[in-house]
Backbone as CSV, one residue per row, in Angstrom:
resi,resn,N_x,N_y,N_z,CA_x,CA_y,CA_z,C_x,C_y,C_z
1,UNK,0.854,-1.189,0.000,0.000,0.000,0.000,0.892,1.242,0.000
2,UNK,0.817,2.068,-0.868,1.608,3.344,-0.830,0.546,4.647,-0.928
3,UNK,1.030,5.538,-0.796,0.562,7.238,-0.553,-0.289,7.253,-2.319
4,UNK,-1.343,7.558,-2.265,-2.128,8.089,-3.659,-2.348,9.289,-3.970
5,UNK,-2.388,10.141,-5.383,-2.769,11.333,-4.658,-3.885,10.967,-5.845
6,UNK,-5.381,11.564,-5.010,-6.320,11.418,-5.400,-6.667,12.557,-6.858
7,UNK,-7.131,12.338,-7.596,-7.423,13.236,-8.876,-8.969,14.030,-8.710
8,UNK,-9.236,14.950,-9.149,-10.465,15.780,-8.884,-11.821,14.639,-9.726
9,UNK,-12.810,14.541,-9.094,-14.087,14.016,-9.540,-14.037,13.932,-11.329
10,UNK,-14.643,13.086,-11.872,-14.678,13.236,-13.311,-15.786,14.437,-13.885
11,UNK,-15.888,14.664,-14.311,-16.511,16.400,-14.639,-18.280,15.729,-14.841
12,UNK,-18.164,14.683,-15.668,-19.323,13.592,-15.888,-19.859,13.784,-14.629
13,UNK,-20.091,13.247,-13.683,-20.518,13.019,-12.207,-20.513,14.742,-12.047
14,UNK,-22.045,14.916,-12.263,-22.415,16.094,-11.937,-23.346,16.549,-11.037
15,UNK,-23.388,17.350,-10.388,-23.892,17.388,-8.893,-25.502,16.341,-9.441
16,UNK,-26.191,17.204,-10.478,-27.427,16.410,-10.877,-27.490,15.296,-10.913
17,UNK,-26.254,14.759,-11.676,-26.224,12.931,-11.774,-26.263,12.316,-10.611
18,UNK,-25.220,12.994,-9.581,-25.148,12.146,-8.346,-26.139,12.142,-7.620
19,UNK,-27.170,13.263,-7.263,-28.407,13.150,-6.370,-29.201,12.232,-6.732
20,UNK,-29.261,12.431,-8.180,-30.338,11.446,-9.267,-30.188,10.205,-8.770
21,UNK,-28.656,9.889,-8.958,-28.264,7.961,-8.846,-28.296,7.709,-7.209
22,UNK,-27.794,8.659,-6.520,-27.760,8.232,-5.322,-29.450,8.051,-4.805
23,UNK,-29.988,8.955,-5.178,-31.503,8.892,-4.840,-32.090,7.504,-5.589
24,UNK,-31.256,7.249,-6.311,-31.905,5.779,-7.093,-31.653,4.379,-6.198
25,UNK,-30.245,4.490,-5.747,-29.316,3.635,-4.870,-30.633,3.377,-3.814
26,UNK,-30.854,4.306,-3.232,-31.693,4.705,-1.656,-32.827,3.921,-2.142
27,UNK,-33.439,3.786,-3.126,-35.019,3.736,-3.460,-35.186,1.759,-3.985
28,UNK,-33.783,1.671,-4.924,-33.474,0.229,-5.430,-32.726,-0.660,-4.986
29,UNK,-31.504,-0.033,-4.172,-30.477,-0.869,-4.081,-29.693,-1.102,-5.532
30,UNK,-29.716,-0.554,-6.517,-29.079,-1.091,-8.083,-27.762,-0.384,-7.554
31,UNK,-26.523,-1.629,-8.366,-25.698,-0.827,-8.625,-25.074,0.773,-9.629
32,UNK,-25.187,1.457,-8.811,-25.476,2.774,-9.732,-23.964,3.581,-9.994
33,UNK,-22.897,2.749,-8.707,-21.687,3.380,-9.181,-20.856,2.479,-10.626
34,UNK,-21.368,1.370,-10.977,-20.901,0.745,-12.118,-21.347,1.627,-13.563
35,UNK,-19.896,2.755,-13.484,-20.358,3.530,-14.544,-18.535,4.012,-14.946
36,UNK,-18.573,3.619,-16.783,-17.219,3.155,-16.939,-16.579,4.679,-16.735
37,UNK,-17.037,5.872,-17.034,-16.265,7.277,-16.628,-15.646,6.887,-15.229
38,UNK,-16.289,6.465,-14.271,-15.791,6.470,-13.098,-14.753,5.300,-12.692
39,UNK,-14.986,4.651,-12.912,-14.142,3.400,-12.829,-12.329,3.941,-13.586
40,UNK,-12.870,4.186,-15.007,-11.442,4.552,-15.855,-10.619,5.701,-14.919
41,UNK,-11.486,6.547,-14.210,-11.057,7.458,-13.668,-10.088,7.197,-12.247
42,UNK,-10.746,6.113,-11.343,-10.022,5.293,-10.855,-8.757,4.832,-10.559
43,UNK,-9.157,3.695,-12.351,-8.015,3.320,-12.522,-6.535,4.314,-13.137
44,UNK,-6.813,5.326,-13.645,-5.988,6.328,-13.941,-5.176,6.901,-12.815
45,UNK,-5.675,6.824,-11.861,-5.012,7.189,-10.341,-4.389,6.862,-9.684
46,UNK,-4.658,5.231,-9.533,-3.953,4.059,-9.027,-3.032,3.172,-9.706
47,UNK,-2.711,3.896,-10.848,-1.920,2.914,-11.814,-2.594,1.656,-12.616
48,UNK,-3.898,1.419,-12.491,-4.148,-0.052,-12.637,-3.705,-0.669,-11.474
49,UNK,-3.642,-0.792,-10.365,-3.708,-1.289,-8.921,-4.599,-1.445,-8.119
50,UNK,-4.940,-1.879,-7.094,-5.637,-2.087,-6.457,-5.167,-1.396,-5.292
51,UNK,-5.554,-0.289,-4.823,-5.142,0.596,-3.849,-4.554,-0.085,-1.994
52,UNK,-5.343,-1.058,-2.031,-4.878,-1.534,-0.936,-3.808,-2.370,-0.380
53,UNK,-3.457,-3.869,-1.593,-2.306,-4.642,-1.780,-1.657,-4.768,-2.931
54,UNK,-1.894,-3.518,-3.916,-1.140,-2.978,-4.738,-1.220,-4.122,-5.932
55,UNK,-2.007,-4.760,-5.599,-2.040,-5.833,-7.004,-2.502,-5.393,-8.041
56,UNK,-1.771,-6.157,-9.412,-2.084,-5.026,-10.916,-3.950,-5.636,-10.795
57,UNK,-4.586,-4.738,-11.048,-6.529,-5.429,-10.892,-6.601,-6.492,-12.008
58,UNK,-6.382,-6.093,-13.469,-6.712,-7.120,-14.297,-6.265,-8.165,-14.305
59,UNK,-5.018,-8.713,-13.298,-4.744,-10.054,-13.238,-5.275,-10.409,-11.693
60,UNK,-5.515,-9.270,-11.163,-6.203,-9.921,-9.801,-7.491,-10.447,-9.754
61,UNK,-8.422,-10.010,-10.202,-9.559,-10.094,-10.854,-10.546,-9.934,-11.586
62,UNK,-9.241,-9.833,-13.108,-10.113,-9.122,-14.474,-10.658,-8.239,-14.325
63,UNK,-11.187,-7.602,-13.174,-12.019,-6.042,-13.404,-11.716,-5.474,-12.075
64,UNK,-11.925,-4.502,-12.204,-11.785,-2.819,-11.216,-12.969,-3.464,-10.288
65,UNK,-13.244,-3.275,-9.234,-14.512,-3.381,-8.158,-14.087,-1.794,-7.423
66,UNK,-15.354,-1.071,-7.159,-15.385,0.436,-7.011,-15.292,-0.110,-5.443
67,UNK,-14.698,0.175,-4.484,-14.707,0.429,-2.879,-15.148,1.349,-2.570
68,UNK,-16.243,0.822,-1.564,-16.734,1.897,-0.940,-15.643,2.183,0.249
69,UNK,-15.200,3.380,0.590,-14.661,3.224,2.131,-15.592,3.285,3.206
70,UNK,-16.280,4.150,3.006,-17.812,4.142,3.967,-18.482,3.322,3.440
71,UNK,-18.980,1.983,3.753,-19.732,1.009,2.990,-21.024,1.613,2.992
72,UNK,-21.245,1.258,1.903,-22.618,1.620,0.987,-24.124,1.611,1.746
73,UNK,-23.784,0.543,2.520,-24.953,-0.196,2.788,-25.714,0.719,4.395
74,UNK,-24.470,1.372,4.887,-24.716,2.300,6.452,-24.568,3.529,5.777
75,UNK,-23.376,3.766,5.027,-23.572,5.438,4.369,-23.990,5.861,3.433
76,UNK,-25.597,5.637,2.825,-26.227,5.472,1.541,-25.507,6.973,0.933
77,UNK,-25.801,8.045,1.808,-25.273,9.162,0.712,-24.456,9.096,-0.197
78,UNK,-23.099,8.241,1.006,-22.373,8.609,0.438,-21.748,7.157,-0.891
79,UNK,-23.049,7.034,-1.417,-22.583,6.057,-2.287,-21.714,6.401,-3.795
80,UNK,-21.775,7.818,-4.292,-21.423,8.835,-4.973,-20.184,9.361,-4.756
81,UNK,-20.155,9.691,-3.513,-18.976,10.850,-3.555,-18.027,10.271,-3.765
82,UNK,-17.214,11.216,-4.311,-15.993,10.736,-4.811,-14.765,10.192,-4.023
83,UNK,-14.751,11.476,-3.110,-13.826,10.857,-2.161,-14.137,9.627,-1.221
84,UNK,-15.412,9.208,-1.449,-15.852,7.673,-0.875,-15.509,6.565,-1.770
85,UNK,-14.967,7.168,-2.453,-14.712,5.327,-3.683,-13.381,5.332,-4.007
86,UNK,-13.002,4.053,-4.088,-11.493,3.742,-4.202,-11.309,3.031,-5.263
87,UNK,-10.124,2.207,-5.680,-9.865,1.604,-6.958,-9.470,-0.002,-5.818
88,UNK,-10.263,-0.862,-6.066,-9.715,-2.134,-5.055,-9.933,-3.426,-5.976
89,UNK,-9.186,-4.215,-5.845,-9.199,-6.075,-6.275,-10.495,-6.594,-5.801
90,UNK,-11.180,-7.764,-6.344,-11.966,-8.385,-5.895,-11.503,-9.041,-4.386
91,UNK,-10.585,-9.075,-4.475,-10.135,-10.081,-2.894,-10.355,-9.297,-1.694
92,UNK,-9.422,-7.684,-2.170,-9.296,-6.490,-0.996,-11.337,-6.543,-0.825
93,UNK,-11.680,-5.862,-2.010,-13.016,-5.349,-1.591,-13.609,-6.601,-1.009
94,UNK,-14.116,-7.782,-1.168,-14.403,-8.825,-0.893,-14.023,-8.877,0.945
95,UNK,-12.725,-8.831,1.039,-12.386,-9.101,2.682,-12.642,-7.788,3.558
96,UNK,-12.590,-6.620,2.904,-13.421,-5.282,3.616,-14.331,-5.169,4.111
97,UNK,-15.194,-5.681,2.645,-16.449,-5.784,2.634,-17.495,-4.827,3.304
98,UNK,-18.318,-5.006,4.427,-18.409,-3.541,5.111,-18.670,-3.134,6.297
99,UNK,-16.932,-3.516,6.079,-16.548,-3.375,7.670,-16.841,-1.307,7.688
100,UNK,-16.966,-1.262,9.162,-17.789,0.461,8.990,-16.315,1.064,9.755
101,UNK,-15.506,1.596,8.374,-14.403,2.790,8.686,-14.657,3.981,9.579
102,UNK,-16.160,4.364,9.906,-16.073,5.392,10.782,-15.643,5.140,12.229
103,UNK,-16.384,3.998,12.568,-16.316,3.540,14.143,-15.307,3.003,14.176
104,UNK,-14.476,1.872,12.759,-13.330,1.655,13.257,-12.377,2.147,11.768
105,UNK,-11.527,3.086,12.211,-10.951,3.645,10.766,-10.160,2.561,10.569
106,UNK,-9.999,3.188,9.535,-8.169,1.717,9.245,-7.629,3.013,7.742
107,UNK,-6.651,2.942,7.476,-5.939,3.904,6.167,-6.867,3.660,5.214
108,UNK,-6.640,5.075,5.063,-7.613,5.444,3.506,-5.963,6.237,2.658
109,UNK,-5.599,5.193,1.937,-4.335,5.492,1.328,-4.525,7.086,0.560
110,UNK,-5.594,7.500,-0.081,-5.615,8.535,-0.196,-5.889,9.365,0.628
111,UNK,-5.611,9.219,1.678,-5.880,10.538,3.039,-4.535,10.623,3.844
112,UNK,-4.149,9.209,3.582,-3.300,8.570,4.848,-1.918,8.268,4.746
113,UNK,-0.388,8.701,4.067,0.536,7.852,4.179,0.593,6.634,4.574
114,UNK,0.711,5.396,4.132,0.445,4.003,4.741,1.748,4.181,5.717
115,UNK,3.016,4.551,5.209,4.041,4.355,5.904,4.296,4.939,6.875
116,UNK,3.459,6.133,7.633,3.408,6.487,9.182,2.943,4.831,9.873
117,UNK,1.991,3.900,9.383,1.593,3.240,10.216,2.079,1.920,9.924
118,UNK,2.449,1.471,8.640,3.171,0.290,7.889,4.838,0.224,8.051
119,UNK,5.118,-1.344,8.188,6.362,-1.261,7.961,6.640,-2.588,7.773
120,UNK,7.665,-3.361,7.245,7.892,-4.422,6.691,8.958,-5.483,7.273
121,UNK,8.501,-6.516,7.297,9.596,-8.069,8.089,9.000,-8.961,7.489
122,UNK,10.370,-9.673,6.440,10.456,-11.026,6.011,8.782,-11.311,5.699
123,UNK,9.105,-10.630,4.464,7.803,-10.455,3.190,6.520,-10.393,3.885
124,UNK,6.354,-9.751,5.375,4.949,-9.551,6.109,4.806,-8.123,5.943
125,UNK,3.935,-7.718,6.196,3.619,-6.060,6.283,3.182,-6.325,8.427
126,UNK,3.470,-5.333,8.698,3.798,-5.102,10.301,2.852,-3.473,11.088
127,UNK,2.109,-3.841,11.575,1.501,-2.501,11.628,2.588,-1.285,13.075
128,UNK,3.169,-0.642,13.273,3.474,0.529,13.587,2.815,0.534,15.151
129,UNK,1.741,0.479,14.702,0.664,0.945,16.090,-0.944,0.381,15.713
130,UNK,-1.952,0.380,16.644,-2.963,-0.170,16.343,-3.828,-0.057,15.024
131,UNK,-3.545,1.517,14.686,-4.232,1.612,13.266,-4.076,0.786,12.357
132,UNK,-2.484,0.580,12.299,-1.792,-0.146,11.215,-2.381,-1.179,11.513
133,UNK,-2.196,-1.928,12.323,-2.861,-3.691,12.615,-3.813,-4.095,12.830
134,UNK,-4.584,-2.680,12.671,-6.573,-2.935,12.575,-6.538,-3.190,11.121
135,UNK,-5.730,-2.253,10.075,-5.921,-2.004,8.864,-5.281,-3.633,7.977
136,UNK,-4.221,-3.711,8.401,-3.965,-5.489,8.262,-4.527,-6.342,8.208
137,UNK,-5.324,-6.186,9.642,-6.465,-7.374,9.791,-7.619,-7.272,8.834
138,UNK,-7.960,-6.144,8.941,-9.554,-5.857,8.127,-9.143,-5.907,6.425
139,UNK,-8.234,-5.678,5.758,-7.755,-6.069,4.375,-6.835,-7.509,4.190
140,UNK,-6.416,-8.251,5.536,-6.116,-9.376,5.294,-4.430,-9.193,4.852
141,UNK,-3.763,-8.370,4.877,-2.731,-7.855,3.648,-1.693,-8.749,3.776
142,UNK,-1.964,-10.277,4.681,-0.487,-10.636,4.981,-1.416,-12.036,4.463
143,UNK,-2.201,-12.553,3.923,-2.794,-13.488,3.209,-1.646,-13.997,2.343
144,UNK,-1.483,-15.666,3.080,-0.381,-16.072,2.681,0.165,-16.689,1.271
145,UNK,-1.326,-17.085,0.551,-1.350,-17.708,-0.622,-1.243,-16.320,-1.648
146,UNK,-2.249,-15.847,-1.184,-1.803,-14.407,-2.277,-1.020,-13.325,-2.171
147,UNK,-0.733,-12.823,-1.066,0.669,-11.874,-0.755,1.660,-12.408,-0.365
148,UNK,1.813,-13.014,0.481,3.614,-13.176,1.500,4.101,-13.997,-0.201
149,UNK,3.250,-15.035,-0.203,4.104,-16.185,-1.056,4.584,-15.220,-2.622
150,UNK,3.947,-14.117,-2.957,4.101,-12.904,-3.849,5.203,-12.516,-3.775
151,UNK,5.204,-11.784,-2.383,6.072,-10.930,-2.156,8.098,-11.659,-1.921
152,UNK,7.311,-13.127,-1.965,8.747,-13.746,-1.449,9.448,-13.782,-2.922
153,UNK,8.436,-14.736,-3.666,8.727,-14.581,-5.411,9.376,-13.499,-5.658
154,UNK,8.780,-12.043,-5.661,9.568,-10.832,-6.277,10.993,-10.525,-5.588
155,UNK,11.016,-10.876,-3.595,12.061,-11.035,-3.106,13.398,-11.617,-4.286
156,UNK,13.104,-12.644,-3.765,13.917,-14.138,-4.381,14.640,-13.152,-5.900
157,UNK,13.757,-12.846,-6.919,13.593,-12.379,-7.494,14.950,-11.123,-8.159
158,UNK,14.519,-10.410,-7.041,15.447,-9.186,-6.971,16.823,-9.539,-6.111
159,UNK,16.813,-9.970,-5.370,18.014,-10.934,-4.748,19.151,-11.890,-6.054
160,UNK,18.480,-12.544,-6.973,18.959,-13.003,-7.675,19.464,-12.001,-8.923
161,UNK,19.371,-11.184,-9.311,19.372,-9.615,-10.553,20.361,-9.089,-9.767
162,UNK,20.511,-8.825,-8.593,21.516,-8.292,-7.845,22.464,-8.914,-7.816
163,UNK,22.518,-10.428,-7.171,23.795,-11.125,-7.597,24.434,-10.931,-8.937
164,UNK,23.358,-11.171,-9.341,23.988,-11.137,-11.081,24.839,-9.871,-11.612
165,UNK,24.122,-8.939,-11.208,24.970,-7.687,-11.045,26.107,-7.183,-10.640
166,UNK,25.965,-7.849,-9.723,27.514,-8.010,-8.474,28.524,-8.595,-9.114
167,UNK,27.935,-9.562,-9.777,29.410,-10.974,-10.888,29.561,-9.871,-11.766
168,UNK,29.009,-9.580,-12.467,29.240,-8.457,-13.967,29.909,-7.652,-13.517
169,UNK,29.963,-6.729,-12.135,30.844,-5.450,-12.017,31.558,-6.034,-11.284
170,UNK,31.989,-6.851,-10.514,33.379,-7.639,-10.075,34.334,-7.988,-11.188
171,UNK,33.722,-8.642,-12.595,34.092,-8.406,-13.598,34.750,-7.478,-14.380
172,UNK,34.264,-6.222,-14.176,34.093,-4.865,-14.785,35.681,-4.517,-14.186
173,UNK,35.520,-4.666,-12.957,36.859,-4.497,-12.134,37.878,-4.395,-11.804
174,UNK,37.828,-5.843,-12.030,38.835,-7.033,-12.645,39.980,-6.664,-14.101
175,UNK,38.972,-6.266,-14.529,39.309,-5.818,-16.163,38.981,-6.901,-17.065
176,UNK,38.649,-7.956,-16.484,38.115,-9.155,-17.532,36.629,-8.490,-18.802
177,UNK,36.253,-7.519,-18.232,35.062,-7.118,-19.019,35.026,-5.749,-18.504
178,UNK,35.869,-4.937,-19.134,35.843,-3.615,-19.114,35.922,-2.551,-20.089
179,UNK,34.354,-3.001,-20.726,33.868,-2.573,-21.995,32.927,-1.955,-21.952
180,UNK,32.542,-1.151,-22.959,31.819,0.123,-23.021,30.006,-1.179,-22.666
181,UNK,30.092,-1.956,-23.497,29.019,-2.861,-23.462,28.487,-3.324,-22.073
182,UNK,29.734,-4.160,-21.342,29.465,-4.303,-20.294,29.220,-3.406,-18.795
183,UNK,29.760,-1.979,-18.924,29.097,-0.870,-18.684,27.731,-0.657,-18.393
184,UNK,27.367,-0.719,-19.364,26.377,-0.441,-20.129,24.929,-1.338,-19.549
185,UNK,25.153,-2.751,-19.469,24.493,-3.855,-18.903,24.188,-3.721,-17.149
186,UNK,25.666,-3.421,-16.874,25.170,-3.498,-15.473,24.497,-1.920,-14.984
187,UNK,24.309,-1.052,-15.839,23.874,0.269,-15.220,22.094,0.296,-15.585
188,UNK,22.147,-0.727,-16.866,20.661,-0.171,-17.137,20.001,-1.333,-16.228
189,UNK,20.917,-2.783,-16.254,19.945,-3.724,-15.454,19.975,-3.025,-13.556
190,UNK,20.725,-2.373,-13.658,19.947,-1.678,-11.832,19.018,-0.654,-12.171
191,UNK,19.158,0.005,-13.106,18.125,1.519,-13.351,16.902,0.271,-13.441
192,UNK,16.397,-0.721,-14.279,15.119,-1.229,-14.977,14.823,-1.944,-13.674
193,UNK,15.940,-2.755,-12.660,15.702,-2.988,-11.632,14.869,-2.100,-10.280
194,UNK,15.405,-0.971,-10.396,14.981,-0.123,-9.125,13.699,0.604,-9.619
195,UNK,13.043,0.618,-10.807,12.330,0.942,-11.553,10.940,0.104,-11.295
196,UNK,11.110,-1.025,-10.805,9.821,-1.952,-10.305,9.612,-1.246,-8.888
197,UNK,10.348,-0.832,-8.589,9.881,-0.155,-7.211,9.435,1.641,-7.069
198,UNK,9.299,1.967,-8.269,7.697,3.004,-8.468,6.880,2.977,-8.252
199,UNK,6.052,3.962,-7.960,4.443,3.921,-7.769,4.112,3.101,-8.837
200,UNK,4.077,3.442,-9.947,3.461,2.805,-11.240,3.642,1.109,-11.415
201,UNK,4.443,0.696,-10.632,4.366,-0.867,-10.373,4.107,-1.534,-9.371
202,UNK,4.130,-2.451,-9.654,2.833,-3.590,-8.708,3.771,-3.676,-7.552
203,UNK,3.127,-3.901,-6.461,3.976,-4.150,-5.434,4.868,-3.608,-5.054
204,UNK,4.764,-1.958,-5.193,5.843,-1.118,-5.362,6.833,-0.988,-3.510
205,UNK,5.448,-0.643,-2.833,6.527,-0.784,-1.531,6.875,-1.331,-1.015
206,UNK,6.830,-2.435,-1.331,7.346,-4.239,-0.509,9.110,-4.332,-1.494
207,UNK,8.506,-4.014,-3.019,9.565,-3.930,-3.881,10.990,-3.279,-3.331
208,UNK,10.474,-1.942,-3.164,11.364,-0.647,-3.375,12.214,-0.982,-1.799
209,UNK,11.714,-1.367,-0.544,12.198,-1.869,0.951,13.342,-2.974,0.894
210,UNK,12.923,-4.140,-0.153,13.654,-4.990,-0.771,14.869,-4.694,-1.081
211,UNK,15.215,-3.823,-2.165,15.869,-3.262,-2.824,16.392,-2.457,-1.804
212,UNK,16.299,-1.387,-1.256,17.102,-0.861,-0.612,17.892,-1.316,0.569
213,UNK,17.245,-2.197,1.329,17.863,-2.892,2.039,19.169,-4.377,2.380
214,UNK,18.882,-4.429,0.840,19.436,-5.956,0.769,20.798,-5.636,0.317
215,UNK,22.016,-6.324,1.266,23.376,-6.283,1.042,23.837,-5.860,-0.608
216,UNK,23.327,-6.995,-0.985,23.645,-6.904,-2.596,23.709,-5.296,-3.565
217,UNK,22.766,-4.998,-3.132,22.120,-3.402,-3.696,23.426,-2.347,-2.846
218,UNK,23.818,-2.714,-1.634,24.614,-1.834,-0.969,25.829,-1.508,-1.459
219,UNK,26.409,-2.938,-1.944,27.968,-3.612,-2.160,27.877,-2.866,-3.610
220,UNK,26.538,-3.054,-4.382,26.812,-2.652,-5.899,27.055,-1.246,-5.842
221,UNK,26.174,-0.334,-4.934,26.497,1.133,-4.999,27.539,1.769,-4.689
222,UNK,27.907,1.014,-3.729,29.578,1.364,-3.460,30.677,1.099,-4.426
223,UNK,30.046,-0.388,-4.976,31.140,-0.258,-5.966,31.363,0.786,-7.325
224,UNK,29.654,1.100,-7.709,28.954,1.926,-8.789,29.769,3.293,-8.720
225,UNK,29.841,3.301,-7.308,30.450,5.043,-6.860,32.488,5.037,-6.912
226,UNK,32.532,3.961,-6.429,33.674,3.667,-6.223,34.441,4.078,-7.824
227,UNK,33.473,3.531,-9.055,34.034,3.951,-10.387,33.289,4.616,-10.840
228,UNK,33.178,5.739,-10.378,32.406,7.088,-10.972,31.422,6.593,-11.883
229,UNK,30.199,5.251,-11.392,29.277,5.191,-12.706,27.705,5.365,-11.854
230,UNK,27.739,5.906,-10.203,26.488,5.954,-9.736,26.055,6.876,-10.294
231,UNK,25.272,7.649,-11.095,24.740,8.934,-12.424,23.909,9.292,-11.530
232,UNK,23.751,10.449,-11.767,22.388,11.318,-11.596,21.136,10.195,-11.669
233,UNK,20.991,9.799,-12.824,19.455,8.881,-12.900,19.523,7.698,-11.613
234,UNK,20.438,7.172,-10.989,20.501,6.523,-10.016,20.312,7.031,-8.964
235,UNK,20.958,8.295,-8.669,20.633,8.995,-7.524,19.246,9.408,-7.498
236,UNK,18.210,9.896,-8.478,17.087,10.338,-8.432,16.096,8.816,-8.121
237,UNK,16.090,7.971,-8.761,15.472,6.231,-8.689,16.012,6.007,-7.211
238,UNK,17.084,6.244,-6.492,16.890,5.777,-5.117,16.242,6.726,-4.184
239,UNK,16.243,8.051,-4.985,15.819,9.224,-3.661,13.980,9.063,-4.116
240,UNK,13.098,8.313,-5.327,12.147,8.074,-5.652,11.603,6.931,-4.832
241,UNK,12.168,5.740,-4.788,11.686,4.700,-4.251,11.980,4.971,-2.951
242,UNK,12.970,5.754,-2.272,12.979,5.635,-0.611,11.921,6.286,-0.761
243,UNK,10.937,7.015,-1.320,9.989,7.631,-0.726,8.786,6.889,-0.113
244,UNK,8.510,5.710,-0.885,7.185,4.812,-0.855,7.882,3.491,-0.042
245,UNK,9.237,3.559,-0.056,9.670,2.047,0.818,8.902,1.886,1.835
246,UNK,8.728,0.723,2.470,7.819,0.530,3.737,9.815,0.542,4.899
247,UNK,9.646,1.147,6.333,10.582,1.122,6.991,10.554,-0.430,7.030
248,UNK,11.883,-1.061,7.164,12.331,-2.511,7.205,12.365,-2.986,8.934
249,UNK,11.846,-3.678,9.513,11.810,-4.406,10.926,12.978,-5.076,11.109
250,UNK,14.135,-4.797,11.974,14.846,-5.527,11.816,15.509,-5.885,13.124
């Protein structure tokens, strides 16, 4: 879960429309927020994510599901407003469901930095203080079949790209491969590397914590610096992803 910044209402959703549908909601029960302006709008915000466990939606569950944060069903008004609807996975919205955020809040990523209350140990998410570990519980976020075992994969993952990295510029070193080519390899495979740990990618703050923390990533920067090849674009990609890292438990 990382920091969102929310985008202004779609211009469509006009005060008229919303009284209209919401007054329809109140009278039918129909789903009245399944309306594709709003949804696209959504997803434009969140990357194609699912705001809560950051999963890309169309492989989580082929479609966008609108979250209510105030569930629908106690805060009829607010079945409309904008700042009441989120971009969530079938699983997140599904395990929410409607649970009532007023009496018991839990992060509303667009209100809330997750990382005042989130923080991360051996591919778990860790709550801070009670908010955080109300908000855990009530989204499930440490669900072992679909996150930890995820998050270990992308671990494993990035652990292994790093080694690999490490052999190539030990190489580089050496002088066994101290070519413009091989240069070249090990600078873009850390830039495309540290690059999964953006907002714009899945699993970005489990990613980006990974990455900064792990020996491998340390040893390479030192060495990166050591031969004048840590660049500007490296320095900006680590001062980007420390922003959304979750703090590491250690």
């Amino acid at each position: 879960m990382i920091k969102i910044n929310r985008t202004p209402k779609p211009p469509e959703l006009t005060e008229l429309l919303q009284t209209e549908l919401t007054q329809e909601f109140i009278l039918t029960n129909k789903s009245v927020w399944n309306i594709d302006f709003l949804k696209n709008k959504l997803l434009d915000y969140s990357n194609n994510k699912c705001c809560y466990c950051e999963a890309n939606i169309k492989e989580e569950s082929k479609y966008l599901e609108v979250d209510h944060f105030h569930p629908k069903e106690k805060y009829k008004n607010e079945v409309l407003e904008w700042n009441n609807l989120l971009p969530s996975c079938k699983k997140c919205n599904g395990t929410k469901k409607d649970h009532d955020t007023i009496m018991e809040p839990i992060i509303d990523p667009t209100c809330i930095d997750p990382k005042l209350h989130l923080k991360y140990w051996c591919y778990r998410i860790k709550g801070k203080d009670e908010f955080g570990k109300l908000t855990i519980s009530v989204l499930d976020l440490n669900n072992s079949e679909r996150l930890v075992k995820k998050r270990f994969e992308i671990g494993n993952a990035i652990q292994q790209k790093l080694e690999e990295l490490n052999e190539l510029t030990s190489e580089f070193i050496s002088g066994l491969q101290a070519n413009t080519r091989r240069r070249n390899r090990i600078l873009n495979g850390l830039k495309d590397l540290m690059k999964e740990g953006l907002p714009n990618s899945i699993y970005s703050a489990t990613t980006a914590a990974i990455i900064l923390t792990d020996k491998e990533f340390i040893d390479l920067k030192e060495n990166l610096k050591m031969l004048s090849l840590w660049d500007g674009e490296l320095n900006q990609l680590e001062i980007d992803i420390s922003n959304i890292a979750f703090e590491v438990l250690v």
